[in-house]
C-alpha positions in Angstrom: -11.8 -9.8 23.0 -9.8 -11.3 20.3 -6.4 -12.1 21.7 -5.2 -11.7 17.8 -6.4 -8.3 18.0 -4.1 -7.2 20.9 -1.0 -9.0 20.2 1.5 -7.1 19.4 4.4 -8.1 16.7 7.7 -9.2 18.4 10.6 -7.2 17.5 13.2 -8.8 14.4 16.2 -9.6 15.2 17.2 -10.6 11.8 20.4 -8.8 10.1 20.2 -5.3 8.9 19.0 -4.9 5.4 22.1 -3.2 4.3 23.9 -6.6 5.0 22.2 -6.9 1.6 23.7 -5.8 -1.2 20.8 -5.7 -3.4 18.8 -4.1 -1.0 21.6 -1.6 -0.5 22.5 -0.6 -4.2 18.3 -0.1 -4.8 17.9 1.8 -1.6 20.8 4.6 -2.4 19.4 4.6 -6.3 15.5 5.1 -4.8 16.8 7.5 -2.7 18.5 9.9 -5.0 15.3 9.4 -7.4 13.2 10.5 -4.4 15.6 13.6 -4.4 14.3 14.8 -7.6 10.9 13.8 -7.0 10.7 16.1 -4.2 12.8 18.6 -6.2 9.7 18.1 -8.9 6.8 18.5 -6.6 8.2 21.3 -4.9 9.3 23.1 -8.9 5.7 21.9 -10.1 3.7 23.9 -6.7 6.1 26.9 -7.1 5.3 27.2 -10.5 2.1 26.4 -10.7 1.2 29.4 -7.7 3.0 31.5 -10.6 1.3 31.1 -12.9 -2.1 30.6 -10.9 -2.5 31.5 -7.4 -5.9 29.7 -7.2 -6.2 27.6 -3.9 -8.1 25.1 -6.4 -5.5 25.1 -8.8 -2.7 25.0 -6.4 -4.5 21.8 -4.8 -5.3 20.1 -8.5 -1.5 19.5 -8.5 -1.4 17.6 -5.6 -4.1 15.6 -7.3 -2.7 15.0 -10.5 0.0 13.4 -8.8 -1.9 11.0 -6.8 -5.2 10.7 -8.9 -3.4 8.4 -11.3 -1.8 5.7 -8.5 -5.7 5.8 -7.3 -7.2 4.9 -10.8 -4.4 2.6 -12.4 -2.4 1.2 -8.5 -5.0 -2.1 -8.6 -4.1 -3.1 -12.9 -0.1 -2.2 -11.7 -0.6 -4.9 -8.9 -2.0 -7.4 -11.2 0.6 -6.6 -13.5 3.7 -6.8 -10.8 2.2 -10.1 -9.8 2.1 -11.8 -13.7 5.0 -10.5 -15.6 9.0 -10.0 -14.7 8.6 -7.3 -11.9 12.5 -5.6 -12.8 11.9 -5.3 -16.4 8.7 -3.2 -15.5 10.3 -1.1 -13.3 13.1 -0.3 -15.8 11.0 0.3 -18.4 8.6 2.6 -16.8 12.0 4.7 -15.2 13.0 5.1 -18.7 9.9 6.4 -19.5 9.6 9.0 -16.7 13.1 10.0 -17.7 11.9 11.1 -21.0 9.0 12.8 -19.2 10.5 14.8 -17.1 13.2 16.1 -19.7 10.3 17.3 -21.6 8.9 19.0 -18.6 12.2 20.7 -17.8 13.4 21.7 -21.7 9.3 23.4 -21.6 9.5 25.6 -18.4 13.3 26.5 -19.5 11.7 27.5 -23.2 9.2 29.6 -21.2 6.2 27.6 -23.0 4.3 26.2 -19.4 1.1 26.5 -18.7 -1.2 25.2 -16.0 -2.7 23.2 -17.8 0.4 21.4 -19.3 1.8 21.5 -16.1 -1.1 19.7 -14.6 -1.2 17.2 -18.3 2.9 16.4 -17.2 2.3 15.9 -13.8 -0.7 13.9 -14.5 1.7 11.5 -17.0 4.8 11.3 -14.3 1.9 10.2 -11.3 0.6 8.0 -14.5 4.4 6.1 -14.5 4.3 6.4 -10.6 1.1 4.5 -10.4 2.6 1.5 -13.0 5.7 0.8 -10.5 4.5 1.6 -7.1 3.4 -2.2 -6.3 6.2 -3.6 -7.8 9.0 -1.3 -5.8 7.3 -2.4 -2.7 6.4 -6.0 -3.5 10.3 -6.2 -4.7 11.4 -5.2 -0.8 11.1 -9.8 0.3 12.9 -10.9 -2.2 16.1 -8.2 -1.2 16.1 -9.3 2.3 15.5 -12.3 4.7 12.5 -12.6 6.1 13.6 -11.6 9.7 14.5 -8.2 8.1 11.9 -7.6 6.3 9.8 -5.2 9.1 13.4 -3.0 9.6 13.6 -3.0 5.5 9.8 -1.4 5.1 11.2 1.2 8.1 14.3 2.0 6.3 12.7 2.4 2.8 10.8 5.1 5.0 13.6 6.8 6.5 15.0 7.2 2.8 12.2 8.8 1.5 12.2 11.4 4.2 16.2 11.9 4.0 15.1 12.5 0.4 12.4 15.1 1.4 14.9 16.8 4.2 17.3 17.1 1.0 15.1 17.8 -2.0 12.5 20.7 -1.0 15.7 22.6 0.4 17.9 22.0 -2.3 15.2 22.8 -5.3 14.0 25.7 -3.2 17.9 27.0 -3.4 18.1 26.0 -7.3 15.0 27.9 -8.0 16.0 30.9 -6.7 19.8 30.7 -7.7 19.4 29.3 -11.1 15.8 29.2 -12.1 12.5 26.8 -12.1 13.6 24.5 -14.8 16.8 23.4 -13.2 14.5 20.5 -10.7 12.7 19.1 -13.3 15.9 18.3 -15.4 17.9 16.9 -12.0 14.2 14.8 -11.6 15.1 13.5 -15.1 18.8 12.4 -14.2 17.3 10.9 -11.1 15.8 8.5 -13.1 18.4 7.3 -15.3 20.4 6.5 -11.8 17.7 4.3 -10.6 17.7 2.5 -14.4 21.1 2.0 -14.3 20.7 0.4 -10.5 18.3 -2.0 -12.2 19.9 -3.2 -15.1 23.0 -4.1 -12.2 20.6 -6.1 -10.2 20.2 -9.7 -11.1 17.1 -11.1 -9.3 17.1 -15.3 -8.5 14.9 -16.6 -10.9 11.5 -18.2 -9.3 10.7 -21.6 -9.0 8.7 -22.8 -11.8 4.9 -23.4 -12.0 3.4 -25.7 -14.2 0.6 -23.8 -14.3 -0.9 -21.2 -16.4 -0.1 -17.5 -15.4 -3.0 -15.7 -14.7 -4.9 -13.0 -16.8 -4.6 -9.5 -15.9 -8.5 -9.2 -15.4 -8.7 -12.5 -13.2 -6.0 -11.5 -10.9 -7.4 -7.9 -10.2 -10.5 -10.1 -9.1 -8.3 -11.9 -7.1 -6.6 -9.1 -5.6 -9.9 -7.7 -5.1 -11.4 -11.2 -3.7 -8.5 -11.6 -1.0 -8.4 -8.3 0.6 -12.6 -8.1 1.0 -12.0 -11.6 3.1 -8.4 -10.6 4.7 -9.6 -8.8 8.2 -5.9 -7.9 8.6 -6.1 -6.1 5.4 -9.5 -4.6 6.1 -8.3 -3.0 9.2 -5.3 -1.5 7.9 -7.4 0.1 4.9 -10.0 1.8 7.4 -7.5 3.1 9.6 -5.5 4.4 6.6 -8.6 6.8 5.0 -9.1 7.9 8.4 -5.4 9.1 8.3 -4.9 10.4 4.9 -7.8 12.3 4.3 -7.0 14.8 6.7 -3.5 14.8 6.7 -3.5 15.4 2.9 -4.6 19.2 4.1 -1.1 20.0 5.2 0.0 18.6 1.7 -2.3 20.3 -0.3 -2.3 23.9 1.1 1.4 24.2 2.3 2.4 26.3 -0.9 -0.4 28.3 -0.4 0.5 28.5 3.3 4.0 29.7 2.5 3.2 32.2 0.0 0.0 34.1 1.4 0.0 33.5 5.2 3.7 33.6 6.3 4.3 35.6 3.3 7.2 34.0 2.2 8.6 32.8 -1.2 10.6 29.1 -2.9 13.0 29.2 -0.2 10.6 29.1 2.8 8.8 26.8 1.1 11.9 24.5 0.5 13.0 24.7 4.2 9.4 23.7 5.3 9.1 20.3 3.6 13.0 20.2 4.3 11.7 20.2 8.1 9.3 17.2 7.5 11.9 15.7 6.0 13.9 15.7 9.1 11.6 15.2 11.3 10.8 12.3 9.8 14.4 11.0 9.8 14.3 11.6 13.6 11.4 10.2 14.3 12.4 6.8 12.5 15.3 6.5 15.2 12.4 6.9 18.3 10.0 5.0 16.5 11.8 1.6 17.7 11.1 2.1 21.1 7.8 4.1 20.9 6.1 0.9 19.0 7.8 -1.6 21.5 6.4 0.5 24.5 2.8 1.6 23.1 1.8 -0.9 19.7 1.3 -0.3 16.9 -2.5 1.1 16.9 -1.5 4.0 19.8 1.9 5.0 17.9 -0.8 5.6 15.0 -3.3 7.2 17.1 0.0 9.3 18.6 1.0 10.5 14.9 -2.8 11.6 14.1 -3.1 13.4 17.0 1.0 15.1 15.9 -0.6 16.0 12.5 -3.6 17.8 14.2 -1.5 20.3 15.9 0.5 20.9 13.0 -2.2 21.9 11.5 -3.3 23.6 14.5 -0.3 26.0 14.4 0.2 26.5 10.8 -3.4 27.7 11.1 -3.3 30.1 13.9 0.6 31.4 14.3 1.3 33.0 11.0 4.9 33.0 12.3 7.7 31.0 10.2 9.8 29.8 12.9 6.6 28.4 14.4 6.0 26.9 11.1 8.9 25.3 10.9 9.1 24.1 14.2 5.0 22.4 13.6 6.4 20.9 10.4 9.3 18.6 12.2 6.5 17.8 14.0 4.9 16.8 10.8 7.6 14.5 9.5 7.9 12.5 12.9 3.8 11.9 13.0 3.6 11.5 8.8 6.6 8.5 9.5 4.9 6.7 12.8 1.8 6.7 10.7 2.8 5.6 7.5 5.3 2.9 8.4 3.2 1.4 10.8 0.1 1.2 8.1 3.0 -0.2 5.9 4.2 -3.0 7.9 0.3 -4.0 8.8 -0.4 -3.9 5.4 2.7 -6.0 4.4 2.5 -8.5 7.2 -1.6 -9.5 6.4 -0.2 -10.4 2.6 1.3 -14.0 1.1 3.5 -13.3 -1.7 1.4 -14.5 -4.4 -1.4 -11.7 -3.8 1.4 -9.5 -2.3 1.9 -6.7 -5.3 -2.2 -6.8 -5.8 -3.1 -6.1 -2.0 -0.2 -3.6 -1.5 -1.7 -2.0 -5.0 -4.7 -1.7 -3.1 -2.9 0.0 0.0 -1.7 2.6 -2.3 -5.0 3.1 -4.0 -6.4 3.7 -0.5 -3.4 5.9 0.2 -3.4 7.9 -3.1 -7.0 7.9 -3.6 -7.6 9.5 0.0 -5.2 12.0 -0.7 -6.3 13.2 -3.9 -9.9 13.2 -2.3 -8.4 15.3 0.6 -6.5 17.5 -1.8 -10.1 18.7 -3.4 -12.0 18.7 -0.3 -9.6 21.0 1.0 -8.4 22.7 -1.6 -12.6 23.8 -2.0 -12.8 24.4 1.9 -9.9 26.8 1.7 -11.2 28.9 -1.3 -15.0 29.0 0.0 -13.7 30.1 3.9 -10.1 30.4 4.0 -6.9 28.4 4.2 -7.1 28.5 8.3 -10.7 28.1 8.4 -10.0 24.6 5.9 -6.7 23.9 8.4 -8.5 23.6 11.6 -11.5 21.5 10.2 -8.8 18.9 9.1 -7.6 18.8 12.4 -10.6 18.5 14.2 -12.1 15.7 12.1 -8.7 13.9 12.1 -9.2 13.7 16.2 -12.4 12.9 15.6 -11.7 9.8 13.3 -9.7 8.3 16.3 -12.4 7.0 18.5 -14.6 6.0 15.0 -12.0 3.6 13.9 -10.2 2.7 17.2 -12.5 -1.1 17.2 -10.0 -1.8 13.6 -6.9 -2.9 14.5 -3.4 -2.8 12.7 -1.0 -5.8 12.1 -3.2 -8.3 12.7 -1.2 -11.0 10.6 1.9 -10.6 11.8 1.7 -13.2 13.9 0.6 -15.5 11.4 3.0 -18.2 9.2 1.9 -17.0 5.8 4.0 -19.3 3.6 2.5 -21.5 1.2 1.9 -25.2 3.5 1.3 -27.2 0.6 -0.5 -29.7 2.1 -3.5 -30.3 0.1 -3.3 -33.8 -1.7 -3.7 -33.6 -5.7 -7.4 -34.4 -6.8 -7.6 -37.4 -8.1 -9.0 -37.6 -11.6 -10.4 -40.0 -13.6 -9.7 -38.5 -16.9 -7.9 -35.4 -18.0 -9.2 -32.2 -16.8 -9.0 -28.9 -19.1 -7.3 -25.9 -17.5 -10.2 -23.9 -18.6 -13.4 -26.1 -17.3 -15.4 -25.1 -14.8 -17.0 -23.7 -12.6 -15.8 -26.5 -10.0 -17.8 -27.3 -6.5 -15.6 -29.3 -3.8 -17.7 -30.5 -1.0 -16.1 -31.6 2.3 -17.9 -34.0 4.9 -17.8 -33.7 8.3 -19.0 -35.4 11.3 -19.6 -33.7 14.4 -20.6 -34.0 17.8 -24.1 -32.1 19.0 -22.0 -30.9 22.0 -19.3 -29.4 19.6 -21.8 -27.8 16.9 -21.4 -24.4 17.7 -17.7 -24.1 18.2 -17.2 -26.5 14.9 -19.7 -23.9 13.1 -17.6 -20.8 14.4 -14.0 -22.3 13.0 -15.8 -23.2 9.7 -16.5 -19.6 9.5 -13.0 -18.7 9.6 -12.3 -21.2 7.4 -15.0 -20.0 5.0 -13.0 -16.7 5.1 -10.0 -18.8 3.8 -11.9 -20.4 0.8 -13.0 -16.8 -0.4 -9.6 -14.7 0.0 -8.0 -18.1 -2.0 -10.4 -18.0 -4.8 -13.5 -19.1 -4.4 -16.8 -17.1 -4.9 -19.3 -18.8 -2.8 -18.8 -20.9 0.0 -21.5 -22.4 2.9 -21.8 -25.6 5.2 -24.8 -27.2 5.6 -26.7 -29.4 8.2 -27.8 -33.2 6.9 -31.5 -32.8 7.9 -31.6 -36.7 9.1 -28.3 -36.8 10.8 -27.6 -33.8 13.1 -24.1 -35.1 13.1 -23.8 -34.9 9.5 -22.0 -31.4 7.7 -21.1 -30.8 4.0 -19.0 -27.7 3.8 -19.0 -26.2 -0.3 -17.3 -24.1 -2.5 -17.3 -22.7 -5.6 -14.2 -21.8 -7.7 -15.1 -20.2 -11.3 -12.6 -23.1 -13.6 -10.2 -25.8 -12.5 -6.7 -24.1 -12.6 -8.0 -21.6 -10.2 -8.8 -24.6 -8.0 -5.5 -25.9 -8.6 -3.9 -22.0 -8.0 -6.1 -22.7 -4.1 -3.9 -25.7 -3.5 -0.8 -23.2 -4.0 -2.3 -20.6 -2.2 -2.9 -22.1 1.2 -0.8 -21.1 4.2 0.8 -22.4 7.3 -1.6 -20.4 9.1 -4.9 -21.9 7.3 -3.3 -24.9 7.8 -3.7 -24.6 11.7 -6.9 -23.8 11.4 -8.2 -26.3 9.0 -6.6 -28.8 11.3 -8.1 -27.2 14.3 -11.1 -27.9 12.5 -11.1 -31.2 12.0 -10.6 -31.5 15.7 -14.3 -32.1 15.9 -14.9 -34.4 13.1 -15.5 -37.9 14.4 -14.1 -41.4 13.4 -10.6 -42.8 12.5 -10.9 -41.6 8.9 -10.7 -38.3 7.9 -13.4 -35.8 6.3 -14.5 -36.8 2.7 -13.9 -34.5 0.1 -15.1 -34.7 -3.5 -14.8 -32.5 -6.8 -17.5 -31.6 -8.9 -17.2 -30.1 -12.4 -19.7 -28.5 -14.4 -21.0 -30.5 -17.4 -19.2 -29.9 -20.1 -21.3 -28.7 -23.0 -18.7 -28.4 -25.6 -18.6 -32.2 -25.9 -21.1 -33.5 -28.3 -20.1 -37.2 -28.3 
């Protein structure tokens, strides 16, 4: 077995986050803007069974809020990765802010329907989707890199103090004070969070000579990388397997509350209030749970927590048994999430790091809105237990089908940029533009060594592709045994300069390990080839 596969992270001992004052003044501003998020989901289901007590309905608004971050999350990436990541964030908050308002002044006029309901929802998961790479590609550069695992925990703890706040307290508003009243503190909540980001002042970046990259070229990218990042892989797999069923308790919980236990906003509110705080408790066992068991069982742990959830929400119609499944809920929904977090975090450099977390939350998102329908049909064709238990059983099921991908895979590995591949040398200028581009590298190689030099140049093959290039091969000199030209192709010659920037510490080792098996005092050859260029008459 792969010894990478089985290692486990070792635990940070870096400084808390909060020593951070950057990290601190964003946190309590995300956290407060979570508040009326939750206050907004919990308004938008409430309303929405009002107005239509249709399981499909019901479900469609868990979908409009996550159908956008799965369409548009991959564009956002690109876009956190090209352009000035704070002014993005401000300006979608601002916009948001002017959403919600308009929500709020509508259901306080008495002029919502479901469809407008569903249309302002669908626009608010629409600004969600814009800034959700950015927020979390933002969380490095607030903190040093030792506390960067204990920063991605504690963003999660927030957002489930603000779910043990917000479902309670809009449940309480709603029925004291009326539906509008948590869309408009939803709209507040996001001026708080514009104000926190016109205070912070992020260090500027080095500068690059080169060329920033073109939205469509670094979705590729994006995309490129994380189909040749096993680390990332893994994570993804495991993460459908998760989501899809979990998104059941999501989904049908307001239909839960107001036709099987029979209760009203209030119940409702306490519920998710329960997850909330569940999840807060669980953050403070998690610590020792991942240290004792790994990441991949902790996961396997929460799945099997959301299953009985499930389990008794479905067959004890009781509230105080509902309650009691839902802290169960939050602690699973936490152990899951942040561990899929920090795997998905630890297999990314920083220059693909918005674009493969923007795929993370299309996964996330796009499971969950899948789930949200699936379910949301299931429960109206047999019933809302019936559609519960299936989810739990195929969420056990999914363990053993998905136990062979394993989670946090890079973080054992050095991903910062080595910077150790020499500049080509040219002969005349080169245009940023030219290409495509074919570097060949020569090695020689023992007989005795061929297979073990062929297996590292497949890991190194791996590298080429997740760096940029779109084909890559090694081939065998049919004269000289001993003889190997490795090639690959990169599609213009500043995204083979981008390569030389993109390289790690890690790919360093293993090139280097590679070239353990090449033979003679001089090291492998390596030339650059450029496509003709046609443009030029003369």
């Amino acid at each position: 077995m792969n010894q990478a596969a089985t290692a486990r992270p070792q635990d940070e001992k870096g400084p808390s986050p909060f020593a951070s004052r950057n990290f601190t003044v964003l946190w309590v501003a995300t956290v407060l803007s979570n508040v009326g998020t939750w206050m907004h989901d919990v308004g938008a289901g409430w309303l929405m069974t009002s107005m239509s007590p249709s399981p499909m309905m019901v479900a469609m608004v868990q979908t409009a809020t996550s159908l956008p971050v799965f369409l548009l999350s991959l564009p956002a990436g690109a876009l956190a990765d090209i352009v000035d990541r704070r002014r993005l964030l401000l300006l979608v908050q601002v916009g948001l802010c002017a959403v919600a308002a308009a929500l709020a002044w509508l259901v306080w006029a008495g002029l919502a329907t479901p469809v407008a309901l569903l249309l302002f929802t669908l626009a608010m998961g629409t600004g969600t989707a814009l800034i959700a790479p950015a927020w979390q590609a933002i969380v490095p550069s607030l903190v040093p890199r030792a506390s960067l695992q204990q920063a991605i925990a504690i963003n999660s703890v927030g957002v489930n103090i603000s779910r043990a706040i917000g479902p309670a307290l809009a449940g309480f508003l709603i029925t004291a004070v009326g539906l509008a009243v948590p869309f408009a503190v939803n709209a507040i909540s996001f001026l708080i969070v514009a104000v926190a980001l016109l205070w912070w002042k992020p260090a500027t970046d080095r500068g690059n000579s080169l060329p920033p990259e073109q939205l469509w070229g670094a979705m590729a990218a994006g995309l490129r990388y994380a189909r040749n990042s096993s680390a990332l892989k893994a994570t993804l797999v495991r993460a459908v397997a998760f989501f899809v069923f979990a998104s059941a308790f999501w989904a049908l919980l307001p239909l839960v509350v107001r036709t099987v236990l029979r209760g009203g906003a209030e119940l409702y509110g306490i519920m998710l209030g329960s997850v909330g705080l569940g999840a807060v408790l669980g953050a403070f066992l998690l610590p020792r749970i991942r240290k004792a068991c790994g990441a991949d069982r902790l996961v396997m742990l929460g799945t099997c927590g959301i299953a009985v959830t499930l389990a008794v929400v479905a067959l004890v119609p009781v509230p105080a048994a509902a309650i009691a499944a839902s802290l169960l809920a939050g602690a699973s929904w936490i152990a899951v999430l942040s561990s899929l977090n920090v795997s998905a975090q630890t297999a990314l450099p920083d220059w693909v790091r918005a674009r493969g977390l923007s795929i993370f939350v299309t996964v996330f998102f796009g499971s969950m809105s899948a789930g949200s329908l699936l379910w949301g049909q299931a429960a109206s064709l047999f019933g809302i237990p019936q559609a519960l238990l299936a989810a739990a059983i195929c969420a056990l099921l999914a363990i053993p089908l998905t136990w062979r991908w394993k989670l946090q895979l890079g973080a054992q590995l050095d991903l910062a940029p080595s910077m150790h591949w020499p500049a080509p040398v040219l002969s005349t200028g080169v245009r940023h533009d030219r290409g495509p581009v074919m570097v060949t590298v020569e090695y020689r190689v023992d007989a005795a060594s061929r297979e073990a030099f062929l297996d590292a140049m497949d890991k190194v093959g791996e590298q080429r592709r997740r760096d940029g290039a779109y084909a890559w091969g090694i081939f065998e000199h049919t004269g000289e045994p001993a003889h190997y030209i490795e090639y690959f192709l990169v599609a213009s010659w500043v995204e083979h300069l981008r390569q030389h920037d993109r390289v790690t510490v890690s790919d360093q080792d293993q090139q280097v390990s590679v070239r353990h098996f090449h033979q003679g005092d001089a090291p492998p050859v390596v030339r650059h080839y450029l496509a003709p260029d046609r443009a030029r008459k003369e």
